[in-house]
Backbone as ProteinMPNN parsed JSONL, in Angstrom:
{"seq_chain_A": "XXXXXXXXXXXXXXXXXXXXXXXXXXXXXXXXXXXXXXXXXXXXXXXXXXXXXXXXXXXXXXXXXXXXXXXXXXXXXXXXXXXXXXXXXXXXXXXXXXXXXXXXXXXXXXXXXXXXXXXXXXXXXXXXXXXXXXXXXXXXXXXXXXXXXXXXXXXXXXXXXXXXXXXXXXXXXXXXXXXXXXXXXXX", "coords_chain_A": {"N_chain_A": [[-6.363, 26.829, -3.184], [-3.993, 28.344, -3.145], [-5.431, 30.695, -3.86], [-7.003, 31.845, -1.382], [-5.196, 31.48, 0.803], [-3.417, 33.204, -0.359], [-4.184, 35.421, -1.993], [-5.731, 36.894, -4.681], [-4.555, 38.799, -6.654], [-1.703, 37.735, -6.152], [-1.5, 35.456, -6.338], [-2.794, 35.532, -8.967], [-0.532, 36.437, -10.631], [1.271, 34.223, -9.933], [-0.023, 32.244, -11.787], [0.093, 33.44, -14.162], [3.116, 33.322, -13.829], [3.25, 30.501, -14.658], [2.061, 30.303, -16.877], [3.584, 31.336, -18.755], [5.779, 29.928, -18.919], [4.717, 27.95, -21.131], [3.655, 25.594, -20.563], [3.101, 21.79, -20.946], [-0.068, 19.317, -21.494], [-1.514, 17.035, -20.071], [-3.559, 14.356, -20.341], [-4.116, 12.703, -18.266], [-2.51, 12.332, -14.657], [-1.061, 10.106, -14.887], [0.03, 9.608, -17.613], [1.627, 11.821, -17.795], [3.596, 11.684, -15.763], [4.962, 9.527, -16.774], [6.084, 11.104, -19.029], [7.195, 13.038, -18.056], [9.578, 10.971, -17.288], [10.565, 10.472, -19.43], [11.799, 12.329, -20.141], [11.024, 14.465, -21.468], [9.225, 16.221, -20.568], [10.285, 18.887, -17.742], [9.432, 19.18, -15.015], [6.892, 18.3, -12.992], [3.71, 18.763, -11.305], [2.282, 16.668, -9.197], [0.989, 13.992, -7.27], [2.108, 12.097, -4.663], [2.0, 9.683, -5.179], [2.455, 8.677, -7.552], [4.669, 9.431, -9.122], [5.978, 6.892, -7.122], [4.326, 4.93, -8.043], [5.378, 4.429, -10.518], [8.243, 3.79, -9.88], [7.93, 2.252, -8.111], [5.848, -0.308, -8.63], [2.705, -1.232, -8.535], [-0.976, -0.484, -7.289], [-3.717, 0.81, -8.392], [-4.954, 4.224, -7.547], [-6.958, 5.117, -8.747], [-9.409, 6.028, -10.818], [-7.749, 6.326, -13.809], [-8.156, 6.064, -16.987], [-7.278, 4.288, -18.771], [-9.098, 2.679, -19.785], [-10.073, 3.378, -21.731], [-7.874, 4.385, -23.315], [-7.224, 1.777, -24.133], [-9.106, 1.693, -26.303], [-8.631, 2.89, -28.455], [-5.756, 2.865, -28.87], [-6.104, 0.259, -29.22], [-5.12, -1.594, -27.464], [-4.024, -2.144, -23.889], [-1.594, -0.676, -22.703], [1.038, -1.669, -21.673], [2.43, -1.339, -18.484], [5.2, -0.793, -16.757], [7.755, -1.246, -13.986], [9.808, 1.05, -13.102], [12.383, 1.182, -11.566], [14.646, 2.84, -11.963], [13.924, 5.075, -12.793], [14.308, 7.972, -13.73], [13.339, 10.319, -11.9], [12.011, 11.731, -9.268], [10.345, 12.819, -5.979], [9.332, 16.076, -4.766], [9.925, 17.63, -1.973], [7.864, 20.937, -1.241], [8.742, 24.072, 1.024], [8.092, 23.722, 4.472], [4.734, 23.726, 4.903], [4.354, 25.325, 2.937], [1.521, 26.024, 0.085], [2.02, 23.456, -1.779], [2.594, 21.196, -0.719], [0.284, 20.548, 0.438], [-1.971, 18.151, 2.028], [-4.156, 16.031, 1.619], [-7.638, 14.557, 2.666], [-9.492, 11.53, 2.1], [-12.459, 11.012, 2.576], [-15.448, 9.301, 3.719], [-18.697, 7.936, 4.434], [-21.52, 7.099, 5.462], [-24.842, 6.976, 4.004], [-27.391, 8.535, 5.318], [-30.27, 7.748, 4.19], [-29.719, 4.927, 3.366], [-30.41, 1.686, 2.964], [-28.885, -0.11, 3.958], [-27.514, 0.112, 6.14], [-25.463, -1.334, 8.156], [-24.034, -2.785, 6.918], [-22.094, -0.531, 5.231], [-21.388, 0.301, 7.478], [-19.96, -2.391, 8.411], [-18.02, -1.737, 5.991], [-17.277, 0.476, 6.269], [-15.657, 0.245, 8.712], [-13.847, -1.432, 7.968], [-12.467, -0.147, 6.113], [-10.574, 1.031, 7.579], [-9.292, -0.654, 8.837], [-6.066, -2.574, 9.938], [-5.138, -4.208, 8.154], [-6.188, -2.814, 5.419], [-5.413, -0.213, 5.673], [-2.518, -0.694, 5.5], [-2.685, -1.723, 3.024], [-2.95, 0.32, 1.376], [-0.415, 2.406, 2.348], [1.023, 0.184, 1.261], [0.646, -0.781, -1.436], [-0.61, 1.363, -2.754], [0.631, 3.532, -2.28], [-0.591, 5.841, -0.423], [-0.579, 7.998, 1.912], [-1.412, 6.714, 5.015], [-4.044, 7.145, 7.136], [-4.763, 6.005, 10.051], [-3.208, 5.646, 12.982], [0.033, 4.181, 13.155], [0.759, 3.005, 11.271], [2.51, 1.239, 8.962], [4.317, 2.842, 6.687], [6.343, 2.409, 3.795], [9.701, 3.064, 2.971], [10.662, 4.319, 1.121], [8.679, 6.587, 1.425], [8.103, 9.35, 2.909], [7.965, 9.796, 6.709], [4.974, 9.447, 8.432], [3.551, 11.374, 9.93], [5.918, 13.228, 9.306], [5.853, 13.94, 6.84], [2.74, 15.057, 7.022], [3.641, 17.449, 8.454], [4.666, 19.149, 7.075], [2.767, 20.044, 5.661], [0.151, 22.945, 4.707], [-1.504, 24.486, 7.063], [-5.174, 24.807, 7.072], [-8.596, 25.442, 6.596], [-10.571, 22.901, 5.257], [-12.645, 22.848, 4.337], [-13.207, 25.514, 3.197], [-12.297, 25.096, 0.362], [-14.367, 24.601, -0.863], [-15.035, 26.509, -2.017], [-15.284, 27.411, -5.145], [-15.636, 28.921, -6.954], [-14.899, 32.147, -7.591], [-12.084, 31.138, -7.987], [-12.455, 29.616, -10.067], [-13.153, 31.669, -11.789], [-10.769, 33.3, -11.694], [-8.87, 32.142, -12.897], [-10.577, 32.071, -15.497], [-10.856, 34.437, -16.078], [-7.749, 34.915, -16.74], [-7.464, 33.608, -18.733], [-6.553, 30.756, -18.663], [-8.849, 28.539, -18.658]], "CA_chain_A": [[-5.824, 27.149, -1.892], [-3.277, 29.344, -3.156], [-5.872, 32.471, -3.621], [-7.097, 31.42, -0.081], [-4.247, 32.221, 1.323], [-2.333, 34.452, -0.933], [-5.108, 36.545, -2.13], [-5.855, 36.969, -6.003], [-2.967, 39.429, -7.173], [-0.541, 37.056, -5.976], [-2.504, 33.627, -7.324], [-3.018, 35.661, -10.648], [0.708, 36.404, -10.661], [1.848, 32.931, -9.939], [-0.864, 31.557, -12.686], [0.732, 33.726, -15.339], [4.476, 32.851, -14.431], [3.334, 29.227, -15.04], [1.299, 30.241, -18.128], [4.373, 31.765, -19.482], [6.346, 28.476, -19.267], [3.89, 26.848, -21.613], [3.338, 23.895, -20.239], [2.178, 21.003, -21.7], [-1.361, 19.28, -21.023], [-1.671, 15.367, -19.98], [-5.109, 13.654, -19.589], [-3.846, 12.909, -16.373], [-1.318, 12.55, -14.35], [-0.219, 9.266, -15.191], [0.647, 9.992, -18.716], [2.538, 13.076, -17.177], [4.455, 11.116, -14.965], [5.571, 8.79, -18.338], [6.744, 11.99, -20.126], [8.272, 13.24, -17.114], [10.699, 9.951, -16.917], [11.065, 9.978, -20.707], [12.508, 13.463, -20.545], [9.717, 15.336, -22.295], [9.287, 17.926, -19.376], [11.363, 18.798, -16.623], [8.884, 19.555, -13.975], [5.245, 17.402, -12.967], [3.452, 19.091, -10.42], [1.286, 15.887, -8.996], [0.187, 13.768, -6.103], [3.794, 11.598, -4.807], [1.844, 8.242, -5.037], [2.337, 8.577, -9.193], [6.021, 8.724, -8.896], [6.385, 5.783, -6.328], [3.431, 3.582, -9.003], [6.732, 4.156, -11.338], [9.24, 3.39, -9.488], [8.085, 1.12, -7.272], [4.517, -0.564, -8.922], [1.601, -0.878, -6.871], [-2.274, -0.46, -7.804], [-3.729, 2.716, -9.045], [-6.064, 4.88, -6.282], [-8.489, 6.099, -8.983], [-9.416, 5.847, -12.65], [-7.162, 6.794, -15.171], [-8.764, 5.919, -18.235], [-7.007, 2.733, -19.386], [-10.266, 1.571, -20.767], [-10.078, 4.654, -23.138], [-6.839, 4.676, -23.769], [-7.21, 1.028, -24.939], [-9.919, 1.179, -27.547], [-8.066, 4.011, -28.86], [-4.553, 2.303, -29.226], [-6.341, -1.329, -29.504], [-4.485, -2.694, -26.863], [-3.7, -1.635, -23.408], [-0.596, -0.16, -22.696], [2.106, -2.353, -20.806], [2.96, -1.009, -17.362], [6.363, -1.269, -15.768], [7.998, -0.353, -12.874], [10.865, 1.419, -13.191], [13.211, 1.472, -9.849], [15.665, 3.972, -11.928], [13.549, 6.211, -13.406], [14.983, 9.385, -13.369], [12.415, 10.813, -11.411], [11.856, 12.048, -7.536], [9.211, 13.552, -5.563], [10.21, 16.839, -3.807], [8.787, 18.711, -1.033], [8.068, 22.411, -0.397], [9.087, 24.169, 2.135], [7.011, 23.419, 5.403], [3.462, 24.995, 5.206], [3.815, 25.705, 1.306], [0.609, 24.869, -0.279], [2.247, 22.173, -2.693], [2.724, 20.13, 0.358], [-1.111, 19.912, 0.733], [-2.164, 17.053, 2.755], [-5.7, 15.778, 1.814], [-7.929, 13.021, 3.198], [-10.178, 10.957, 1.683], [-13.432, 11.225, 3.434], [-16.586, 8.289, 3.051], [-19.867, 8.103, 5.172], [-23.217, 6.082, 5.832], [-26.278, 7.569, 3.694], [-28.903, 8.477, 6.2], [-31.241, 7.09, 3.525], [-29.255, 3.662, 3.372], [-30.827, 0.184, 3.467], [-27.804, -1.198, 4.209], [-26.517, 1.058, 7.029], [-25.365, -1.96, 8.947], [-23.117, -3.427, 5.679], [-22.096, -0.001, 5.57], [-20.437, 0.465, 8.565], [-18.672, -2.841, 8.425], [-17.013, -1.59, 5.252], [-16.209, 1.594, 6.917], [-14.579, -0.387, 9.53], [-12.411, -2.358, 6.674], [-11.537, 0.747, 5.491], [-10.013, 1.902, 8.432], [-8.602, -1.367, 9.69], [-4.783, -2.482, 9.737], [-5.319, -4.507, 6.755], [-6.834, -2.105, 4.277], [-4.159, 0.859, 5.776], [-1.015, -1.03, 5.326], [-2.669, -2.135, 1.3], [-3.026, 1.398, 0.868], [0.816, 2.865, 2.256], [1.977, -0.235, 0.333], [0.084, -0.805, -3.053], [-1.356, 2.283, -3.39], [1.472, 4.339, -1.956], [-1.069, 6.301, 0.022], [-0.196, 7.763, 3.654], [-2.547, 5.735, 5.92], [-5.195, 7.933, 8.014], [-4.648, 5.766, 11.021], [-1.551, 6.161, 13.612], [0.871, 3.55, 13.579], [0.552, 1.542, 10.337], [3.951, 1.765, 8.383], [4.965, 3.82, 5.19], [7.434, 2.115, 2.824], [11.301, 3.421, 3.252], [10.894, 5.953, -0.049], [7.854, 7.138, 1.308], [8.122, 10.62, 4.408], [6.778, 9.417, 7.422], [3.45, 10.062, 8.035], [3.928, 12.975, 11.057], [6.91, 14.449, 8.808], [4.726, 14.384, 5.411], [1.654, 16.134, 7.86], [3.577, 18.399, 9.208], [4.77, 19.963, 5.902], [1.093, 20.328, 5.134], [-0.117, 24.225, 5.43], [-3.068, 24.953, 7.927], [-6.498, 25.562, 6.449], [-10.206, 25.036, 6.54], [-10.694, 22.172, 4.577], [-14.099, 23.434, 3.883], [-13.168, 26.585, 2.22], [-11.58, 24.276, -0.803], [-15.155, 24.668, -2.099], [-15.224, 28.073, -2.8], [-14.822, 27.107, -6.367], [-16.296, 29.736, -8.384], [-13.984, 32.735, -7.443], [-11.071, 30.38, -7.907], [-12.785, 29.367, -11.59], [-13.748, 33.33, -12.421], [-10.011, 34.307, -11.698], [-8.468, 31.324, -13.842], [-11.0, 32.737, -17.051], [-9.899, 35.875, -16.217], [-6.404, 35.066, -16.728], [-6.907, 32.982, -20.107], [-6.627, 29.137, -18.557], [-10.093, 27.422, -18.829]], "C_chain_A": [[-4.909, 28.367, -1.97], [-3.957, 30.392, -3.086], [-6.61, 32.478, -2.167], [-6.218, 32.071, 0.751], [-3.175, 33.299, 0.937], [-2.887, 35.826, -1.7], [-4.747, 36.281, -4.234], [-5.049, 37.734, -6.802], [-2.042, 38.37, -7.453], [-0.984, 35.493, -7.006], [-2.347, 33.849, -9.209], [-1.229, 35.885, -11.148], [1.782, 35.137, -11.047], [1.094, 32.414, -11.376], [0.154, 32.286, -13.832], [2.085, 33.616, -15.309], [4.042, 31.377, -14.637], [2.66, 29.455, -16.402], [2.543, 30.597, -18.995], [5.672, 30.988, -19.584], [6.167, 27.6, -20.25], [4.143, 25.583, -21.408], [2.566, 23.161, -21.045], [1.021, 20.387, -21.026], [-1.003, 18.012, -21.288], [-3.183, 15.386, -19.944], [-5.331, 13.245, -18.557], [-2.864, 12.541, -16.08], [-0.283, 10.974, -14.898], [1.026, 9.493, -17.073], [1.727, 11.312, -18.579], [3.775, 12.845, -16.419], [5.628, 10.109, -16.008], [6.383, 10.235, -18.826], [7.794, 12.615, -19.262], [10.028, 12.309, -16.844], [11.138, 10.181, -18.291], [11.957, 11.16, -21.117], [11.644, 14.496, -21.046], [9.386, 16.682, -21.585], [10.458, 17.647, -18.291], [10.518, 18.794, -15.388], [7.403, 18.794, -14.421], [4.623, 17.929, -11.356], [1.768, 17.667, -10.018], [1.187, 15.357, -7.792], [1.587, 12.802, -6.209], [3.665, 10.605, -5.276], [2.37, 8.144, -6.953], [3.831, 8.389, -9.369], [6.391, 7.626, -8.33], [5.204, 4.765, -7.287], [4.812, 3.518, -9.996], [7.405, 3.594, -11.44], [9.192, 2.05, -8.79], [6.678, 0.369, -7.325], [3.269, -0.239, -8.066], [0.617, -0.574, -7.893], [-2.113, 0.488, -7.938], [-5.038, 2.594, -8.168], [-6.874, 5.182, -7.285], [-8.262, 5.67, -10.486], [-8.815, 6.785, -13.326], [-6.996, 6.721, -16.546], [-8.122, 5.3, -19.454], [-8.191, 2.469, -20.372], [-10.126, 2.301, -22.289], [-9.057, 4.789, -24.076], [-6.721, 3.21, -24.81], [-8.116, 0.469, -26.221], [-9.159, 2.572, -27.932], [-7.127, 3.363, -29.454], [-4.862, 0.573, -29.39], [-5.556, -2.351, -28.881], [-4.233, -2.037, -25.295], [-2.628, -1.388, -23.144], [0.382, -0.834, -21.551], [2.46, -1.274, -19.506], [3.678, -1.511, -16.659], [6.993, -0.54, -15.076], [9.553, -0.335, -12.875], [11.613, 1.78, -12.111], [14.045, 2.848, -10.672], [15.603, 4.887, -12.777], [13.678, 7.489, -13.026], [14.012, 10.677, -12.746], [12.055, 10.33, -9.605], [10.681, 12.722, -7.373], [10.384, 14.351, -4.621], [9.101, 17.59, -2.856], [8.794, 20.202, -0.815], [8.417, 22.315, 0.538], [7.965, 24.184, 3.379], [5.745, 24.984, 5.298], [3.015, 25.472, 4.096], [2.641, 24.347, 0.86], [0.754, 23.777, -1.457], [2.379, 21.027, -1.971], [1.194, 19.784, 0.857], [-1.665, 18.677, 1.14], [-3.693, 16.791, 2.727], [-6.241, 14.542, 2.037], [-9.208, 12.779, 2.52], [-11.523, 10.377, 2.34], [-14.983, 9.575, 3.055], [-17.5, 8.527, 4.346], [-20.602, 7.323, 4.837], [-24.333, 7.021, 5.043], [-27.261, 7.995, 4.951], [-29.871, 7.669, 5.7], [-30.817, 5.526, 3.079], [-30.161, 2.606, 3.89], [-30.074, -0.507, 4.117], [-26.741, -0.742, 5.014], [-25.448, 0.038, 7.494], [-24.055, -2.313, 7.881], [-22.092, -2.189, 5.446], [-20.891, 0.3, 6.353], [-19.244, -0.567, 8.492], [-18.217, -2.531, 7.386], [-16.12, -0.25, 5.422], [-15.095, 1.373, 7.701], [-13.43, -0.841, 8.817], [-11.713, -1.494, 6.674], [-10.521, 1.402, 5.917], [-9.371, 1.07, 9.151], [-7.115, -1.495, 8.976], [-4.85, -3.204, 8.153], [-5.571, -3.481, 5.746], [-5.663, -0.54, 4.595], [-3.293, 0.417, 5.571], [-1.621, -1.552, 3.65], [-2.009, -0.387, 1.302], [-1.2, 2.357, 1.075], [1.475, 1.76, 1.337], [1.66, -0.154, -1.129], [-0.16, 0.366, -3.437], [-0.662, 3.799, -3.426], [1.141, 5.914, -1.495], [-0.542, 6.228, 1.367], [-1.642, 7.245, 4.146], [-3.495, 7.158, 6.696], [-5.334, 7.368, 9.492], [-3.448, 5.001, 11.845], [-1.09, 4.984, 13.464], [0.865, 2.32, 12.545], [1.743, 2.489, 9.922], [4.169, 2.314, 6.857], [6.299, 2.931, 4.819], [8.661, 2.856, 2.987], [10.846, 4.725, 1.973], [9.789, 6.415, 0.044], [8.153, 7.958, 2.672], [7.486, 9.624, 5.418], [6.017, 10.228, 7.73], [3.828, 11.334, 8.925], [4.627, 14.35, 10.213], [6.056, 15.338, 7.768], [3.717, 15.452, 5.724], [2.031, 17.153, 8.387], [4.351, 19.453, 7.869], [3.318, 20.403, 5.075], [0.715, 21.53, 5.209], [-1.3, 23.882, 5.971], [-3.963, 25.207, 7.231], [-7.461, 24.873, 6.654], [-10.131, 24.15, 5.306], [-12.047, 22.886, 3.501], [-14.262, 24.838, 2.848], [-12.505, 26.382, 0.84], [-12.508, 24.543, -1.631], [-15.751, 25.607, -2.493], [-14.635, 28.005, -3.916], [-14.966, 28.229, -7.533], [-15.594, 31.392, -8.274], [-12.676, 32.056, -8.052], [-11.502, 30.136, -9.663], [-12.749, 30.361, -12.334], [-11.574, 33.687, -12.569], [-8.606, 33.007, -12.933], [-9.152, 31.646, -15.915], [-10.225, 33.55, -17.359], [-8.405, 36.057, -17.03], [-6.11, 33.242, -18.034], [-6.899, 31.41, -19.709], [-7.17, 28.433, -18.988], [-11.052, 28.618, -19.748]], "O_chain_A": [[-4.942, 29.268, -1.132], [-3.484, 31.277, -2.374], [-6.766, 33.664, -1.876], [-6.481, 33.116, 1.346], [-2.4, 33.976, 1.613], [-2.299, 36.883, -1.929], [-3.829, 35.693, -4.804], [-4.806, 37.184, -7.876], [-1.621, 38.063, -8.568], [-0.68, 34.902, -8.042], [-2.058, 33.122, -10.159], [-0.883, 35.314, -12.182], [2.649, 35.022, -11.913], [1.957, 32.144, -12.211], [1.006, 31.561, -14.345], [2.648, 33.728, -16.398], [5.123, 30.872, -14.941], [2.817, 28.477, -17.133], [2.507, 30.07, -20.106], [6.58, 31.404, -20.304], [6.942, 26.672, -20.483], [4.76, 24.729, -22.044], [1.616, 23.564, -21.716], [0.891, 20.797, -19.873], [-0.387, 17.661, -22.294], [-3.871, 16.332, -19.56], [-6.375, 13.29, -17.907], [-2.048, 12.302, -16.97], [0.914, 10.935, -15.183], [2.224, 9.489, -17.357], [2.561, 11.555, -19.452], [4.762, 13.581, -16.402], [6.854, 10.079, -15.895], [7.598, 10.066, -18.919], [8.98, 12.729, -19.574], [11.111, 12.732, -16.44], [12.361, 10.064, -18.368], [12.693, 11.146, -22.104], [12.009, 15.623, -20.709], [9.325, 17.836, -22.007], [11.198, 16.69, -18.067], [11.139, 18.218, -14.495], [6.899, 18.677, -15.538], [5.119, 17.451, -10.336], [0.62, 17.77, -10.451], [1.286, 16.223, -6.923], [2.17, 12.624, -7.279], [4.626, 10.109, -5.864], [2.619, 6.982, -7.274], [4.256, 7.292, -9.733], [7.299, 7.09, -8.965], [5.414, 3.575, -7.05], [5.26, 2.387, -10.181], [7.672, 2.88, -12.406], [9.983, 1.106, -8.808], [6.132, 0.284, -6.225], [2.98, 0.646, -7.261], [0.926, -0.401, -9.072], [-1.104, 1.182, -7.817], [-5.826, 1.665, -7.996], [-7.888, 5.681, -6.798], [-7.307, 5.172, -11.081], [-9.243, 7.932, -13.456], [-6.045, 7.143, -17.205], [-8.269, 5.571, -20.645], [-8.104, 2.106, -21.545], [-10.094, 1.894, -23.45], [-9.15, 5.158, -25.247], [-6.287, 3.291, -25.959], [-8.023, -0.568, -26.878], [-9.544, 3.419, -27.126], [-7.359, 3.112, -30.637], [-3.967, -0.234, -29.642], [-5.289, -3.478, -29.298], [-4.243, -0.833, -25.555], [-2.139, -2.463, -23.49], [0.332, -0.298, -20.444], [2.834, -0.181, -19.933], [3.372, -2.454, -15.928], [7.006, 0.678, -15.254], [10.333, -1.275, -12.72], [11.392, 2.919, -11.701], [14.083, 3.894, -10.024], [16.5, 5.459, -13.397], [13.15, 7.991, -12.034], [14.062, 11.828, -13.179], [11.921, 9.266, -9.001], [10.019, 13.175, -8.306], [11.435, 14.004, -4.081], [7.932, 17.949, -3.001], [9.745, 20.69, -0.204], [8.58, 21.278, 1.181], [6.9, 24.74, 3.11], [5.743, 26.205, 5.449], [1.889, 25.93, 3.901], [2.559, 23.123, 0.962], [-0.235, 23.288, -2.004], [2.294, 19.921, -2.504], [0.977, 18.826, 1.598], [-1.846, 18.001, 0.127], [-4.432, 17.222, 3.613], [-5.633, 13.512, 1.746], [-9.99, 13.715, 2.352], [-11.533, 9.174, 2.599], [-15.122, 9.115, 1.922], [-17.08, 9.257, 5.243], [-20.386, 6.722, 3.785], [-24.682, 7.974, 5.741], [-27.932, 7.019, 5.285], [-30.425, 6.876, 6.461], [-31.657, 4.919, 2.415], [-30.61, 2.604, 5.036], [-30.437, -1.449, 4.82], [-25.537, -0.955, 4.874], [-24.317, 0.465, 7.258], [-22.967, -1.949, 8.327], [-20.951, -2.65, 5.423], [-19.735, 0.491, 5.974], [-18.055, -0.25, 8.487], [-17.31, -3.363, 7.389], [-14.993, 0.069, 5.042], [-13.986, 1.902, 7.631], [-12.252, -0.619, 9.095], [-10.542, -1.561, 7.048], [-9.734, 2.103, 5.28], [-8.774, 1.532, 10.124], [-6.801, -0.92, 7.934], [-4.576, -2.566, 7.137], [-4.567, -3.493, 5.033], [-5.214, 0.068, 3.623], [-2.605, 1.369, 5.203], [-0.636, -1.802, 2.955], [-0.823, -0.062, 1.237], [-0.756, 2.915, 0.072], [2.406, 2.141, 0.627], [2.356, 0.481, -1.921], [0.071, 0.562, -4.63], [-0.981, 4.795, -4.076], [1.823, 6.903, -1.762], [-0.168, 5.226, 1.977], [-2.735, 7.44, 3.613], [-3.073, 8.267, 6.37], [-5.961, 8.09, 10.267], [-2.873, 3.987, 11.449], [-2.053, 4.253, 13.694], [0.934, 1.116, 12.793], [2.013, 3.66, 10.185], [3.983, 1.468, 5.982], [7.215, 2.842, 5.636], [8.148, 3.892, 3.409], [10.796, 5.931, 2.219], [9.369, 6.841, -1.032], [8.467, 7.242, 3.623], [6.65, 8.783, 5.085], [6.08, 11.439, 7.517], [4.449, 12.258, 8.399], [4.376, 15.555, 10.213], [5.714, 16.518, 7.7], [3.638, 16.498, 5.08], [1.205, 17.935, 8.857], [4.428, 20.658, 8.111], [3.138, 21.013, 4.021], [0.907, 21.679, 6.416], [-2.071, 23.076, 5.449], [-3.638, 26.099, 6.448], [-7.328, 23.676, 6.905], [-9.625, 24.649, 4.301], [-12.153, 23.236, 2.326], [-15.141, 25.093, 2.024], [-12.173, 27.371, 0.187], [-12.26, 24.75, -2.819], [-16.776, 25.657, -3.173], [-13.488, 28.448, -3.979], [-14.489, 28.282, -8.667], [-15.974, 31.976, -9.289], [-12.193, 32.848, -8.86], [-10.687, 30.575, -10.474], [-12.38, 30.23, -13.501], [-11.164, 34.293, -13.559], [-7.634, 33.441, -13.55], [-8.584, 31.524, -17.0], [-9.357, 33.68, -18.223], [-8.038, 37.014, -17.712], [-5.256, 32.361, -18.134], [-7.324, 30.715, -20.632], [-6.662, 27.566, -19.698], [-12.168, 28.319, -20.172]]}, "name": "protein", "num_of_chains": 1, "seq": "XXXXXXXXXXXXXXXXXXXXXXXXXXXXXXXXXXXXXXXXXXXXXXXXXXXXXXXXXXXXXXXXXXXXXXXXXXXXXXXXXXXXXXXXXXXXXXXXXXXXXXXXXXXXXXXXXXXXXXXXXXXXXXXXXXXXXXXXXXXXXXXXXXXXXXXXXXXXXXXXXXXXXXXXXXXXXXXXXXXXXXXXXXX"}
């Protein structure tokens, strides 16, 4: 998004004052979010729900490779929730793209047997039940108006309106965005 809107000078600019930080490399963010509390870095540029699984437990939105991690270390790794882990989520300033606001999109196959099954799980997904798991357990903002956000979580309007403007759709102009990351030594 950043060369999107800030053009490739500026993107390649920004890329090399963060390259010249050396940062360190997680496997993902969770393990990032651990090193972050433990002191290890000072700065975790991630998604807020990873701080509030910390602080305040709750399921995990996506695979983070537990399974891996436990034939590796032969055990899985205890997870606890730390209320006074020295760790916050902060916000840009309104419109900066670190405040990025993205939604989680699903659909019906056309080619589906099971359009009908389908739909009602689209419905689930979108009812009060399954939006109030998700602002509580999952410490996801909801997608539909008037379900409630947790006290240490923005409300939803405020969170959205720190979001910058953009074509969603132009996110997948990937291969400019990949070319100017070679370019500049990353990947």
């Amino acid at each position: 998004m950043l060369r999107l809107r800030e053009g490739e000078d500026e993107t390649a600019r920004w890329l090399n004052g963060i390259s010249e930080l050396n940062p360190k490399s997680y496997t993902s963010n969770t393990p990032m979010i651990r090193a972050l509390a433990a002191g290890e870095i000072d700065v975790a540029l991630t998604n807020h729900y990873y701080v509030h699984r910390l602080k305040h437990g709750g399921a995990e939105g996506e695979y983070e490779g537990h399974e891996e991690e436990e034939e590796e270390h032969g055990e899985e790794e205890e997870e606890s929730v730390r209320p006074s882990a020295p760790v916050e989520t902060y916000h840009f300033a309104d419109g900066d793209p670190g405040n990025l606001a993205l939604v989680t999109g699903a659909g019906i196959l056309s080619t589906s047997n099971q359009s009908e099954e389908a739909r009602q799980f689209l419905e689930f997904l979108v009812s009060e039940q399954s939006q109030s798991y998700a602002a509580d357990q999952v410490h996801e903002y909801p997608v539909i108006p008037g379900t409630d956000v947790p006290d240490y979580m923005l409300p939803v309007d405020e969170a959205l309106s720190l979001s910058p403007e953009f074509e969603p759709g132009r996110l997948s102009e990937l291969e400019p965005t990949l070319k100017l990351l070679r370019d500049q030594g990353i990947i």
